[in-house]
N, C-alpha and C positions, 0 to 999 in steps of 0.2 A: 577500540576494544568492544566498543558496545556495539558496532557492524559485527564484529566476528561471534558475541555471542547471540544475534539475533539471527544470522547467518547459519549457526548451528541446531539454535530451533525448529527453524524450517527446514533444512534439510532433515532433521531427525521425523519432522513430522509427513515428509515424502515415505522414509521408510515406512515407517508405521502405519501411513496407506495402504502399502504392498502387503501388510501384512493382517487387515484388517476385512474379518467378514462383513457378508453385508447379506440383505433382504433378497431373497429374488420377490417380484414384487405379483407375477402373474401365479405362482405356485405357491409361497408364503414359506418358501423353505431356508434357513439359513445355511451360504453358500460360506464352503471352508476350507476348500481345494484353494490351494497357493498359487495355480497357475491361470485358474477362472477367476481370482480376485486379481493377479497381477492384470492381466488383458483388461477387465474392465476398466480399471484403473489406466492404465495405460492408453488404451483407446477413448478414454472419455475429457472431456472438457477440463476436468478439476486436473490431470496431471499437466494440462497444454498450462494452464493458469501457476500450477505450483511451480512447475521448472521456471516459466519466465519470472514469477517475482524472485527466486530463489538464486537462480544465474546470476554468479558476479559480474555482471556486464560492465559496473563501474571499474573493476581492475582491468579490464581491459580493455578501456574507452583510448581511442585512436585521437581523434581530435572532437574539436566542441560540439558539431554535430551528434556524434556518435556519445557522448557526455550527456546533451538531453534527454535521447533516446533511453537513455539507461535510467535515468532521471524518473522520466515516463513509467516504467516497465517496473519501477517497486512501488509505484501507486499500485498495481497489481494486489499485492499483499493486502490490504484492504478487502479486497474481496474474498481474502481467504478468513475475515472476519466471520463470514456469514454464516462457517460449519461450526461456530461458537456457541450462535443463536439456537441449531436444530440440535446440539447436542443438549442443551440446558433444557431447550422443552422437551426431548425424549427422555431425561432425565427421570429416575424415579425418586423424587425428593417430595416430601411435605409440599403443602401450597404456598404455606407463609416461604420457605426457605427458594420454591422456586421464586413466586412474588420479588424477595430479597433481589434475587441473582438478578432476574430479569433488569430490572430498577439497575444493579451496577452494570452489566453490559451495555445498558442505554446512555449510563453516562459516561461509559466507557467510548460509548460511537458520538458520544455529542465534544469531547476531546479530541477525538481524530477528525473529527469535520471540521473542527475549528485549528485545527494544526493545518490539517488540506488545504482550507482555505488561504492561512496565513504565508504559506510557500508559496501559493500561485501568487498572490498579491506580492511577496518580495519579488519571484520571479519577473513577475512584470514590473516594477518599478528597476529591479536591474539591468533588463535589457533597454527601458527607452529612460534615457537619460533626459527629455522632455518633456518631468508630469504634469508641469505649468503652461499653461498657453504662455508663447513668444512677445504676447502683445503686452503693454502695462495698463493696468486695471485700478489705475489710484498705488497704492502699497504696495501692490503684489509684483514682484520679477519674478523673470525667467531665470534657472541655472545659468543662460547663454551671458546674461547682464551682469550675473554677479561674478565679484571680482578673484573670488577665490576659488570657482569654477576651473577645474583642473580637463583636458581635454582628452588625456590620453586614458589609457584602463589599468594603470600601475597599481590602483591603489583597490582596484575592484576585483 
């Protein structure tokens, strides 16, 4: 449930691209034709970025290869953090109120770092089932010693 409503955000937020003036930045004029704002949008970097984290690639994940890859591809989303950032500083708020906001999207990104991080780390403790050196170090065994060490991926 909570893919498909975060699913819906972003695509909502594709549309509202399309439909959203912008600066020309050599003449200072605001550009408000629908089809000079779609091309920009289209042709530029931010729609290459929104499609792929937006794309259900995981519904349509073939085998485990193509499962990563998709894996991958909503790390994307993350960078669509950054239009947060330039929207709160263009903002025309108070100092203290921007101050405020600033301070919660910081810790809003010190949360998603520490989530990023925590995925890679399972990720890699899931794929090598070896996080312990083979050898014995006084205490310490390996998975391969111990006796309850199951060897197939049933259970993973």
């Amino acid at each position: 449930m909570v893919d498909y409503i975060i699913l819906s955000i972003y695509s909502t937020d594709i549309v509202i691209q399309f439909l959203t003036s912008y600066y020309n930045v050599t003449t200072g004029d605001e550009i408000m034709k629908p089809r000079m704002i779609a091309m920009r949008y289209l042709f530029g970097l931010e729609f290459i970025i929104d499609f792929l984290s937006t794309f259900p690639f995981r519904w349509i994940s073939i085998n485990a290869g193509y499962d990563a890859f998709a894996s991958l591809v909503q790390l994307l989303k993350v960078l669509r953090i950054r239009k947060m950032y330039s929207n709160i500083s263009s903002a025309d708020l108070k100092i203290e109120t921007k101050a405020l906001t600033k301070i919660a999207f910081f810790s809003f990104l010190l949360c998603i770092y520490t989530h990023i991080v925590g995925c890679v780390m399972w990720f890699v403790l899931k794929t090598d089932y070896q996080w312990v050196a083979p050898t014995d170090f006084g205490n310490i065994r390996s998975r391969m010693q111990d006796p309850w060490y199951q060897t197939d991926d049933s259970n993973f």
